[in-house]
N, C-alpha and C positions, 0 to 999 in steps of 0.2 A: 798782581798780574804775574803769570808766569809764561813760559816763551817754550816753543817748538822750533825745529829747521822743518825747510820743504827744501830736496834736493831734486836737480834735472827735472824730473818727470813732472815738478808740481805737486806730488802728494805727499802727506806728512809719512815722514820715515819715523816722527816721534811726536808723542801727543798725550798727554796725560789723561784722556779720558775718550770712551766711544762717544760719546753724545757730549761734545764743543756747540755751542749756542752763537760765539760767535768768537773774531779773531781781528786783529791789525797788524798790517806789514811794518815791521819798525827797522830792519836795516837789510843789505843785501852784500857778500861777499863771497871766498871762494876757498871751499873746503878739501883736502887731499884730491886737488884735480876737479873736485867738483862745483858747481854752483850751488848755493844756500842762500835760500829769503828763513829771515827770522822770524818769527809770528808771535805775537802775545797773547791772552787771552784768559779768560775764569776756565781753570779746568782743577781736575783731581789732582794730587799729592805726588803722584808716582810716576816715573817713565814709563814709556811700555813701548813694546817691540811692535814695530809692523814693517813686514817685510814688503807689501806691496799693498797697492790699495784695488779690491774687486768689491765688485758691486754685490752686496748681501743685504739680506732683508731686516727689518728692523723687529728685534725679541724685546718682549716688555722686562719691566724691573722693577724689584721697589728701591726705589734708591733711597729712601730715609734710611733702608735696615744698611745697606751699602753704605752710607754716612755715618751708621753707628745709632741713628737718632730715633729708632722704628721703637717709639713706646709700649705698641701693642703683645709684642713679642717678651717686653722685659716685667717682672717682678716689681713692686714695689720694697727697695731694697733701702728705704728707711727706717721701714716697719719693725718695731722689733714685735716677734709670737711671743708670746707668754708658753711660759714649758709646760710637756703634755703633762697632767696628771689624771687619775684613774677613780675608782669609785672607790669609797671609801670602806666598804662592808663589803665588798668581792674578796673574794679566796681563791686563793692559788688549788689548784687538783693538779699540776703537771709542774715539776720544775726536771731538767736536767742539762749534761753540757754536753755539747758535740762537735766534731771535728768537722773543720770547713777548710775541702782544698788544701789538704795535707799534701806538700809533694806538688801540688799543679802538675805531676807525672813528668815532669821537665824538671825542677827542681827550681824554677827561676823565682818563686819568693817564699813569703812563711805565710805557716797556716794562720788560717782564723779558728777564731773557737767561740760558739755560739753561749752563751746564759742562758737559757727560757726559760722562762716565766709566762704563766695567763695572764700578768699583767703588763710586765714589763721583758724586756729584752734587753740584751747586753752583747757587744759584738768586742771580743777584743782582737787586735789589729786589721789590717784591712789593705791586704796586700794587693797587686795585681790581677785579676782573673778572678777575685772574689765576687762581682756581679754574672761574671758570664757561667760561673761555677753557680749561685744560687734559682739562675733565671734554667741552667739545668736541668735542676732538682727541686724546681716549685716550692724555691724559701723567699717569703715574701721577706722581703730589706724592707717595705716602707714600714713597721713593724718598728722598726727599732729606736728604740730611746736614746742608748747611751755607746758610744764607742770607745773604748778603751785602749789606746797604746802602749803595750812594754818599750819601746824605743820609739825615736823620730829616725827615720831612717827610708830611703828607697824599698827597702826590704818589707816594712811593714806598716807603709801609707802608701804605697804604688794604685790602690784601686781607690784612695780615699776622694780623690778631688773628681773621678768619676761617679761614685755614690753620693757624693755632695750633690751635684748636680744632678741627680737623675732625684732624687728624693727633694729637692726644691720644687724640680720641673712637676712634680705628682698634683701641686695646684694646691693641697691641704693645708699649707703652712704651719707642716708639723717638724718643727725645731729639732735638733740632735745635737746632745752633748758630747762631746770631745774630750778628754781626758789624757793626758800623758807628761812628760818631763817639760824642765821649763821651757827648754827649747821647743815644742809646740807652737807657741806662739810666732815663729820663725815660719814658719810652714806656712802658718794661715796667711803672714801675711804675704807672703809669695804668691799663695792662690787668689788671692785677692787679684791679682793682676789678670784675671781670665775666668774667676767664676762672680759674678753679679749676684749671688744669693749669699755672700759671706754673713747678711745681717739672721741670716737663719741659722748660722750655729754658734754656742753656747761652747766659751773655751774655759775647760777648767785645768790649772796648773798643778803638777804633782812637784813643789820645789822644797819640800824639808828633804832633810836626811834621815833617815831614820824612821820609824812608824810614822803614817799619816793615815788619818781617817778619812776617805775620802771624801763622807757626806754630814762632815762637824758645823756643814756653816746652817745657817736656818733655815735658806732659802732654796736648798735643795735634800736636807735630811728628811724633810717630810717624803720626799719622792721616791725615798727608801724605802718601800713597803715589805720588799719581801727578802731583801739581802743587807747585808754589812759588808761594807767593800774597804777594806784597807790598803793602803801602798807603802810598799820599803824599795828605798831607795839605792840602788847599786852604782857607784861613782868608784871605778877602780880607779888606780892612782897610774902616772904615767907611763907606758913602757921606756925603758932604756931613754930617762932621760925627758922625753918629748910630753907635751899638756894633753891634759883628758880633750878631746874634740868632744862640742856639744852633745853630739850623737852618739857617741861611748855611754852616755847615762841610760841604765837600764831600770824597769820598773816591775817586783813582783807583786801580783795580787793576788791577795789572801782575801776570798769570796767565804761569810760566814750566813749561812742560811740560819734565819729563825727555828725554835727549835719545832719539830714537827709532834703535831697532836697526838694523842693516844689514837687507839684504835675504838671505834664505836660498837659498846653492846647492844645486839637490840635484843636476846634474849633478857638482857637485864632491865630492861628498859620494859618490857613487857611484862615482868615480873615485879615493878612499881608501878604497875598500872598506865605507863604511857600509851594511849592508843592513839590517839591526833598524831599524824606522821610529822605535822609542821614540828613541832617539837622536838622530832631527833633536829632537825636543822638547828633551834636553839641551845640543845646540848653541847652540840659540838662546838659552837660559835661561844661556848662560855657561859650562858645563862643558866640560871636556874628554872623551872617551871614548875607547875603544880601537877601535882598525878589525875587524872581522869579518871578514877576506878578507889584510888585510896586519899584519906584524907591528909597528906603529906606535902613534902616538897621533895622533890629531886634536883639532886646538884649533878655537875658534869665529870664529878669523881666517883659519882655513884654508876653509870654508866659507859665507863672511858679507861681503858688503858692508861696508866704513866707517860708524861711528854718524853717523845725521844729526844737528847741533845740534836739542831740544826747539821747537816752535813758542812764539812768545809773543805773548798776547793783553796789549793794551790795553783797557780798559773806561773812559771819560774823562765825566765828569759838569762842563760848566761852565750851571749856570743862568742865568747873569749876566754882562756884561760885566765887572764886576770880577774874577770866576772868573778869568775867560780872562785877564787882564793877571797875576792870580797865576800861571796856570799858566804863562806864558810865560815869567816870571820863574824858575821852580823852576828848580833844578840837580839834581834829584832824575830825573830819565828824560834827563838829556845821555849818560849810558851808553849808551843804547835809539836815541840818534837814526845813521841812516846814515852819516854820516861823520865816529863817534864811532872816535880809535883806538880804545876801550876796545871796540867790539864788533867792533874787526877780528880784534884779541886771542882775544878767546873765539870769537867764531863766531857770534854770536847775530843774530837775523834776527827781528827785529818782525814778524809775518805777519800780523796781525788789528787796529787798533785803530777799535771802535767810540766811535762818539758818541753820548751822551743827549740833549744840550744842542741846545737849542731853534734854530730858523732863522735870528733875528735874531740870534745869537751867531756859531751855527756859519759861516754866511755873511761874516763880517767878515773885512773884510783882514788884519788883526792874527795873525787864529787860523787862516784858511788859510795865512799863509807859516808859522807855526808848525807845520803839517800838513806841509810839505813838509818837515819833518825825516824825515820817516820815508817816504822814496820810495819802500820798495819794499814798504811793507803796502797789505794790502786794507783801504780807508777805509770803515766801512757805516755811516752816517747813520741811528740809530735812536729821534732825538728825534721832535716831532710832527711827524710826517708828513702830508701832506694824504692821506687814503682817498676811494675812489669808494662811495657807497652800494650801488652795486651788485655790491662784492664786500665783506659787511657778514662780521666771523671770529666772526659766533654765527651761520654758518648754520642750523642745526637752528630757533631761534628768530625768522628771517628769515623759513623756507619756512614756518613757522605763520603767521606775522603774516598772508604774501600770500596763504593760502589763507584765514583768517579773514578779511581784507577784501573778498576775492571774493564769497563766501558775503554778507557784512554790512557793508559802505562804512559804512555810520550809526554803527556802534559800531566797528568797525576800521580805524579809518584805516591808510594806507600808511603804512609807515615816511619820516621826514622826508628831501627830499633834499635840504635843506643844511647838508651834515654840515660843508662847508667854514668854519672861520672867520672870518667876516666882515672881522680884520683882517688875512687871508693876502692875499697877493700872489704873484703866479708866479716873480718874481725870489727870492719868497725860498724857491723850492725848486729853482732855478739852481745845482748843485751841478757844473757844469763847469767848470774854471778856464780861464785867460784861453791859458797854457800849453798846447797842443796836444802837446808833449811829453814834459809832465811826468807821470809816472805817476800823480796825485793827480787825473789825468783817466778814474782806473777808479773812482774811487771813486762808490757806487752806494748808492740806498736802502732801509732795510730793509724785508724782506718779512714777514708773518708765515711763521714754521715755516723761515723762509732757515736752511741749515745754512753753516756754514763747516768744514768736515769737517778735523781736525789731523795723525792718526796712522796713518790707510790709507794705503800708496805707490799704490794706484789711484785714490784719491778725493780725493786732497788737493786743498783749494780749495772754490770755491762749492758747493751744493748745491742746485738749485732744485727737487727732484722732490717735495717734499713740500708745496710752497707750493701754500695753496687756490685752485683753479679759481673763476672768477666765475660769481656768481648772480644771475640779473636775475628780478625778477618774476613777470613772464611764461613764465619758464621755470618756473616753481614750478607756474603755473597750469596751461599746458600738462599737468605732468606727473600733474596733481592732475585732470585733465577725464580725462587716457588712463586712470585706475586708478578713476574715478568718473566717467561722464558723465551719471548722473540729476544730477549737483549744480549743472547748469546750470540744470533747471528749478528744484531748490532755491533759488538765487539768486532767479530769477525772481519766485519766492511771498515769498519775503522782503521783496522790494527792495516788494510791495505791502503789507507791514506798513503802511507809511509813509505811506501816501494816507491821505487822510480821509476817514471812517468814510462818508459816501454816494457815496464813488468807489471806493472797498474791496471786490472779488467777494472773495466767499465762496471759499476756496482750500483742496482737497483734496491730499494728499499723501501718498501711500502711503510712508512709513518705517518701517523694519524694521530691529533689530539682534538681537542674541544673545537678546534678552529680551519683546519689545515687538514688537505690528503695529498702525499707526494709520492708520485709512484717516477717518476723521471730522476737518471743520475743528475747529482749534484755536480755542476760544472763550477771553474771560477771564471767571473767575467774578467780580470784581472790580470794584466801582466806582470810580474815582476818587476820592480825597480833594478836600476841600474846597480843601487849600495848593495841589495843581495847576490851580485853577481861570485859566482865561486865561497861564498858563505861559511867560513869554520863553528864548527859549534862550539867553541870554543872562544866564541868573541863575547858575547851576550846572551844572556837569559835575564829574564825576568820573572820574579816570585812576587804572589799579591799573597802576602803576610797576614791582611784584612781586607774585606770586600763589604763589609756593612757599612753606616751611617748612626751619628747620634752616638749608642753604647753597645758594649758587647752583648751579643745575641746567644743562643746556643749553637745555631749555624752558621753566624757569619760574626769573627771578629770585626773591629775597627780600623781605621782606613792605615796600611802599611805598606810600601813597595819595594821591595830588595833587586838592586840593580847589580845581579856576578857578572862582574868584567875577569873573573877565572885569576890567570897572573900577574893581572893589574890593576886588582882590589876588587872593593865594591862600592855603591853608593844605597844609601835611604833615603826616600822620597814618602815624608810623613810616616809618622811613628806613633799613633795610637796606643792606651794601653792593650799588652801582653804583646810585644812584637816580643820582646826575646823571646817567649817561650816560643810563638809561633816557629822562629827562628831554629829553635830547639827540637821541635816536631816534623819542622824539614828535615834538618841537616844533622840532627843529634847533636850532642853537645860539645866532643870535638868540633863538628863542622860550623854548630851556630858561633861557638869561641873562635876560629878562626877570622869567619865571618867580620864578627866584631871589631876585633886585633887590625882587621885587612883596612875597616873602613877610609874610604878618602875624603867625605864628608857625609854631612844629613843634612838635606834640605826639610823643611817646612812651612808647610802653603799659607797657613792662617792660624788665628789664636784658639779656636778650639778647641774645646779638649780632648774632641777623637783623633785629632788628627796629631797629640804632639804628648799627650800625659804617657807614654812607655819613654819616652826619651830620657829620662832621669835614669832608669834600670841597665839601658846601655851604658851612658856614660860611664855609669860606675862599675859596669862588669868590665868594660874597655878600662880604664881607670887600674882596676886591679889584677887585671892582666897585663900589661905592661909595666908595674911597679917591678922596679929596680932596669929596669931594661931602656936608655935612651929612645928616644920619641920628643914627637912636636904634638902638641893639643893641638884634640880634632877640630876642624872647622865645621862649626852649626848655623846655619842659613835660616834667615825668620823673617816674620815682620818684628818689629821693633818691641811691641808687647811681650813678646817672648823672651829676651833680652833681660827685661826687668823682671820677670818670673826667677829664669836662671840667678842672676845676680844676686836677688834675695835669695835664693834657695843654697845656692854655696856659703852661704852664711851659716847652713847646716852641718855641708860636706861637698871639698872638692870634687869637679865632676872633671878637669882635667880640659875644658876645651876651651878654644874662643872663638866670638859669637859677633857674626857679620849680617849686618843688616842686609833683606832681598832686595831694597832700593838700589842700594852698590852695585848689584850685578845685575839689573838692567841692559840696555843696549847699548844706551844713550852712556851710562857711567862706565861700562867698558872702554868704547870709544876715548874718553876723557880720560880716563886711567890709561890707554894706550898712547893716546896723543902727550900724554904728560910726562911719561915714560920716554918719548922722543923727545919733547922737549929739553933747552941747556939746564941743565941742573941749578944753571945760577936764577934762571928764571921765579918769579914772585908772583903768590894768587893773590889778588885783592879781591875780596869778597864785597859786594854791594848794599846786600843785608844779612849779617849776620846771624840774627834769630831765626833766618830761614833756614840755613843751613844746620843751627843748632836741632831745630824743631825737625830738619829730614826733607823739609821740601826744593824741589828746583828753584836754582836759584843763577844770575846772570852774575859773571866773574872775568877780569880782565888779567891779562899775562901782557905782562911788561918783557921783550924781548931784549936783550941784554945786548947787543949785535948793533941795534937802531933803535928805531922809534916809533917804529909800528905795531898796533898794536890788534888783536884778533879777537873779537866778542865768544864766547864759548858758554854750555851750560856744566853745570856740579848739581852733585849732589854729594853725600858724607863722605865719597870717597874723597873729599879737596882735606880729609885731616891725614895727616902724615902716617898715623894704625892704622889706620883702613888701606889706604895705598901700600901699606906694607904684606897686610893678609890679602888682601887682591895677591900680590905679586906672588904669596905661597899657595891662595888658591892655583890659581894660572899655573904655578908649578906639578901641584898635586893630583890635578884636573889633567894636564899632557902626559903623569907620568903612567894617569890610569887609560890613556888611549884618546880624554874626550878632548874635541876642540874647542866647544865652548859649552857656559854653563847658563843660561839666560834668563835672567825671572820678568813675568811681563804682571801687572797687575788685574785682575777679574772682576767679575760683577757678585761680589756674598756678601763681604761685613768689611769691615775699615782694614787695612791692610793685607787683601786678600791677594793670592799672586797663582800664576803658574807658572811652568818652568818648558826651556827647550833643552834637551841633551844633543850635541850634534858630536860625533864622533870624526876623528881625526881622517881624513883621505888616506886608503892603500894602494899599494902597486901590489897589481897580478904577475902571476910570471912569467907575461908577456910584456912586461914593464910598461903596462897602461895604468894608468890613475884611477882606482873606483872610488867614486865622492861616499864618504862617510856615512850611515844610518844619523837618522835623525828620530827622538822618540820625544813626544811631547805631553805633557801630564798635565792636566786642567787644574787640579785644587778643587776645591767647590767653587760653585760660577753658577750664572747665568748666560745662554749663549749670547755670545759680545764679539763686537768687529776684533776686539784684539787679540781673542784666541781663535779667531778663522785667521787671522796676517799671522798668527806665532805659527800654528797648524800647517799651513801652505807644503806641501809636498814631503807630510812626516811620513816615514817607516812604520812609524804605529803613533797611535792618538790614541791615549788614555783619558779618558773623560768621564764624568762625575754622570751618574743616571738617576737619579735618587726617587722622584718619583716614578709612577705610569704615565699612560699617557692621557688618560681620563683627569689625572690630576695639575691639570695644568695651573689652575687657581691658587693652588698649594708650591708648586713649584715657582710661581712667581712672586707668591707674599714672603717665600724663605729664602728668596733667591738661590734655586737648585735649578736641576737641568730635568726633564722628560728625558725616558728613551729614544722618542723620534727627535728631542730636537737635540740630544746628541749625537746621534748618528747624522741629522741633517748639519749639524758642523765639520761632520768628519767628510760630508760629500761635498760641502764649501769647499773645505781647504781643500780637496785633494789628496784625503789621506790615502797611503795605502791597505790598511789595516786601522779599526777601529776598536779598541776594548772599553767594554762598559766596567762600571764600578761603583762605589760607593752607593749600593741598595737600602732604601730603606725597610728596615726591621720588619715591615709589611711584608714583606716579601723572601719567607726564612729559607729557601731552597734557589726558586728558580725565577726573576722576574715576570710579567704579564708583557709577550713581543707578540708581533705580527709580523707579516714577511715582508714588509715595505722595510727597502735598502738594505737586505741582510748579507747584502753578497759580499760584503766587509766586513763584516761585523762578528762580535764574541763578545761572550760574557766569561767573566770572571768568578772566578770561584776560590775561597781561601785554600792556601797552601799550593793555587796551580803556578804550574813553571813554565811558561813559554823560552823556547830558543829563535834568536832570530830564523835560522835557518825552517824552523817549522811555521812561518807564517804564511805561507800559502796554502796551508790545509785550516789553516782555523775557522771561516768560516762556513764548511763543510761538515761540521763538528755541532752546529747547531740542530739540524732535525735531531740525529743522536739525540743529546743535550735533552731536548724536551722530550721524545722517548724516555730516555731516563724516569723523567720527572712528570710524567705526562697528569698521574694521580694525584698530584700535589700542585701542581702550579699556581691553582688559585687558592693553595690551602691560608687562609688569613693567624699567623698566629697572634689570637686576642690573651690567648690567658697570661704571655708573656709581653707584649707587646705595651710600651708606654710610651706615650707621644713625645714623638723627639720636640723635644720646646730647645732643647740646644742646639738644633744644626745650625 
């Protein structure tokens, strides 16, 4: 049983769930002036905020999936798949290697580099952005066998536990191998704690030293059809002193292609009589057959070129200058260098060997005369590269931005253009050597989509034909006035949102889409709140970082909200992967490092992976931004699951913060943390059951008054441990010193510890020395609409709330527990919000969602990289007819060829 207060008025001010079944009074007394009946009762886990109790209509649920218990939705995750293998007498016609998401154009992780094969595929690393980078450029991922890591690192697993899960969710129960140092297994099982298909991947350990064959065991050499993959192991020894951390071990892979066939005569072929065409196919495949025409046999040396030696790639990972003085040292690739007898011997000819490793390495004397062992490979430099903004590899999301800032500069900024690193230098992408001679003077940097083609006798060698064309702005715009030129006036009427209301004409616009004809100005029904009174833009802004759902889209990343409070920090509200970079795209990389550096916490809503897998990428850029420089570890807000991901994961590499549970910052445990804080320090909690408190739930606790002998029933939750009351107290510190008054998680209707949040901002004096009551901005999470985000909701500044479906899919938005557009908006018209912003779209929807004009006079939709300022919310919902102008061609555009059913929301 767990227990509620009902104060004064009789309604629960706190309750653990919308839907209580039933309750009992068990005792009555009198709280800070007020009256309080206790109440017991079967409810959910969590406190939750309700600021008042109004009469609202009852939303369906599935609550199994809200308990965690919704089988329907889950994987059979005992199962083990049997690994893919392929037909046994298929031949490869295509192998070569290509660059994925070199640069991400922000710099914020490392490339992937593809293997192809017609039979198999090979992905090594699997950074960040690497799904919304392939779902781009129409590269199927479910395709892929084997994923290869050079390090266990942020750097290059950031998009892994994202493609895990989206290649489980595909239904096929097609297995993927894993590959990397031992610490690998560190990782997986951290993912464990949030992704439920871990039984679908296949962990293979790279733990000698020294040469390793990757595919020696029996049970996966067979699956080797078309390469030989070896790994040498890089373990530099300590800097100054201090132990190699798990994640310093680096891995190169030396990829040895089978050697390639001669070339097929058919004049020779013709000239012994071959006329049956089935028989060149035997030739070549090795057989002998008889001639047609003569009384002979033909072999396949009688018709065939000399086998070429296989090509062989290098893949070379040095992070560090220590790296590179190990790898110099190896004896492990002196087979591999040019004027090794050993490769005179065989024949073998290095053709490829890329580099990961960063500029200030790859540039050093030491590791270029090391390079020139291998004079006669193509060198491709595929660490960070410096990118031009203007050829940004998420096009699709690029031409949106330009055509949304055209239309609205106020709320869509350009994309940032100093994408450049502030501590790049031109020398350090000086990649000619000094040698005019020397072949190490082809060596070139990567492109995205660069092929290096291995196994065609016509194509072997570079391949530039795929590498994307440049995108400037301007071009977007141009092309966006030829297919729309009413949208110039549209701008026009816009850009007079902006003037002040006695310089403001009245602006007529005739727009028209599939649904709608508006030819009357757009009025706001709407008064201003009081908190906007005298408004500096300089208090808050808000940036949605991601506006999708499930995984990265080409148009809409995943769910991220950046809260600039300008001189007194910022806040994250869910961190999807690719926030940094988004971050980056805003603000450039000065301003997303800033950013960073500034934070005063990251909240998140629930254990999903869209909403928390970028959160690693910060920590460690914050992390190594601040090395050497005094600071306190950031505070991370979560459900509990989250907690245990982190905890195993620094197991890897410190991420520098600590990590408070959402339940702590409830209403209910604020209160308790306040009242406790008054309370005599000599005071003593005795706890009633124990394991409840261990486990996280409410639980009933008595305080012995040190004074007398009275004694006061009260609730806890993990704030009753002595850490927790401590980070409350730096929270609360960190929280006033960035403006906000309070920080409030209340719990929601999605999966098991699902929550949203209230942000109330501290009260000002005008300088009329009146009091304006603080902004209040309040963020859903993903939910179902529930009594307790219409009581958290009650008279916000802005309501951020979760949209995911249409409104035709109501059936879907209930079995996933998501929200409709109208029945989020109809929460924002419960509470009383002043402004309502929609978000979290599903993938269905790659542009602009399916609205109608019921309740729009509040309302906005969201777009990644838009920045709203408090001061500009009374034109937002003005900005709608525009909005579908814009988009009016596309609205219902469904995108199938990229489009896979979120099974994880």
């Amino acid at each position: 049983m767990n227990r509620f207060l009902l104060l004064d008025s009789g309604h629960p001010t706190r309750m653990e769930s919308p839907y209580p079944h039933r309750y009992q009074q068990q005792s009555r007394g009198r709280y800070r002036g007020r009256d309080y009946t206790v109440f017991s009762g079967c409810f959910r886990r969590c406190s939750v905020l309700c600021l008042s109790m109004v009469k609202t209509k009852e939303f369906k649920f599935n609550e199994a999936r809200a308990k965690g218990t919704d089988r329907s939705s889950k994987p059979t995750v005992m199962k083990k798949f049997p690994l893919k293998h392929h037909t046994a007498n298929s031949t490869n016609t295509t192998a070569y290697i290509q660059i994925l998401g070199v640069g991400m154009d922000t710099h914020d992780t490392m490339p992937s580099i593809l293997l192809f094969f017609d039979r198999q595929r090979f992905i090594f690393n699997a950074g960040e952005g690497l799904q919304r980078f392939c779902a781009e450029h129409k590269i199927k991922l479910s395709k892929i066998d084997h994923i290869c890591l050079s390090r266990v690192c942020s750097e290059t697993v950031g998009g892994l536990p994202g493609l895990l899960l989206t290649l489980a969710g595909m239904g096929d129960g097609v297995p993927v191998n894993i590959w990397g140092p031992s610490n690998l297994n560190l990782l997986v099982d951290a993912m464990k704690c949030f992704i439920p298909h871990h039984s679908m991947v296949h962990t293979n350990l790279v733990s000698h030293t020294g040469p390793l064959q990757i595919d020696s065991s029996a049970a996966v050499a067979s699956k080797f059809k078309d390469v030989k993959i070896s790994a040498i192991l890089l373990q530099p020894n300590g800097v100054e002193g201090s132990d190699v951390k798990p994640s310093d071990v680096s891995v190169i892979y030396v990829c040895e292609l089978h050697e390639i066939k001669g070339k097929f005569y058919k004049e020779k072929a013709d000239a012994l009589g071959i006329t049956v065409k089935t028989k060149y196919k035997e030739l070549t495949q090795g057989k002998s057959v008889k001639s047609d025409l003569l009384d002979i046999t033909v072999h396949p040396n009688d018709v065939m070129g000399a086998p070429v030696p296989g090509p062989i790639v290098i893949i070379v990972d040095c992070p560090t200058s220590s790296h590179a003085l190990e790898l110099i040292s190896t004896q492990s690739l002196t087979d591999y260098y040019s004027d090794s007898s050993n490769q005179s011997q065989s024949g073998k000819i290095v053709n490829c060997v890329i580099h990961l490793g960063p500029a200030s390495v790859v540039n050093s004397s030491h590791y270029k005369k090391w390079m020139k062992n291998f004079s006669s490979a193509q060198h491709v430099r595929a660490g960070h590269v410096m990118n031009e903004v203007q050829n940004p590899i998420l096009k699709s999301s690029a031409r949106i931005t330009a055509r949304l800032n055209y239309l609205c500069p106020h709320l869509f900024p350009p994309m940032s253009s100093s994408i450049q690193h502030p501590s790049s230098t031109a020398s350090d992408f000086n990649f000619l050597c000094e040698d005019p001679t020397s072949k190490l003077c082809d060596g070139i940097f990567a492109e995205n989509l660069l092929k290096v083609s291995l196994f065609c006798h016509a194509h072997l060698g570079l391949d530039r034909s795929n590498i994307p064309s440049p995108l400037a702005a301007s071009a977007a715009i141009d092309e966006l006035l030829l297919e729309s030129p009413d949208i110039a006036d549209a701008a026009q009427h816009v850009s007079q949102l902006w003037q002040k209301p006695a310089e403001t004409k009245e602006c007529a616009i005739s727009i028209q889409d599939s649904k709608v004809m508006t030819d009357k100005p757009i009025l706001d029904e709407n008064s201003v709140p009081s908190c906007l009174e005298n408004i500096r833009r300089d208090d808050l802004e808000v940036t949605f970082l991601g506006t999708g759902s499930s995984q990265p889209s080409k148009y809409r990343n995943v769910t991220a909200i950046y809260f600039n409070l300008f001189s007194n920090g910022s806040l994250l509200l869910d961190c999807g992967e690719g926030t940094l970079a988004q971050l980056k795209r805003r603000y450039g990389m000065e301003g997303a490092e800033s950013a960073v550096r500034n934070l005063a916490c990251i909240w998140i809503s629930h254990i999903h992976a869209d909403h928390h897998v970028g959160l690693v990428r910060v920590l460690t850029l914050r992390r190594d931004l601040l090395k050497g420089v005094s600071h306190d570890p950031l505070i991370v807000l979560g459900p509990s699951q989250l907690k245990r991901f982190l905890d195993a994961y620094q197991r890897l590499e410190d991420l520098d913060m600590q990590f408070l549970d959402n339940k702590a910052t409830t209403l209910f445990s604020w209160e308790t943390f306040e009242l406790d804080n008054e309370s005599n320090k000599n005071n003593e909690l005795v706890f009633e059951r124990d394991e409840d408190v261990k486990n996280g739930n409410l639980t009933s606790c008595r305080e012995s008054c040190s004074q007398g002998s009275s004694k006061r029933l009260k609730l806890s939750v993990p704030v009753a441990k002595i850490e927790t009351f401590a980070l409350l107290n730096r929270l609360k510190k960190v929280l006033n010193e960035a403006g906000i008054e309070r920080l409030i998680s209340f719990p929601v209707v999605h999966c098991p510890e699902s929550f949203g949040v209230v942000l109330k901002a501290a009260d000002r004096i005008n300088s009329n020395g009146k009091a304006i009551p603080g902004w209040k901005v309040v963020y859903s999470g993903d939910t179902r609409p529930c009594s307790e985000m219409i009581e958290a909701s009650q008279g916000a500044t802005i309501l951020i709330h979760e949209a995911t479906f249409e409104d035709g899919m109501a059936g879907e938005a209930i079995a996933k527990n998501h929200s409709t557009t109208k029945e989020a908006i109809e929460v924002g018209n419960l509470a009383a919000a002043y402004r309502v912003i929609l978000t979290h779209f599903s993938q269905r929807y790659p542009k602009i969602p399916v609205l109608d004009e019921i309740s729009m006079h509040k309302t906005c939709i969201a777009f990644d990289l838009m920045t709203i300022n408090l001061a500009d919310l009374h034109v937002l919902p003005k900005l709608i007819p525009y909005l579908k102008l814009l988009f009016r061609t596309e609205m219902l555009i469904d995108n199938s060829d990229d489009h896979v059913e979120e099974a994880g929301l």
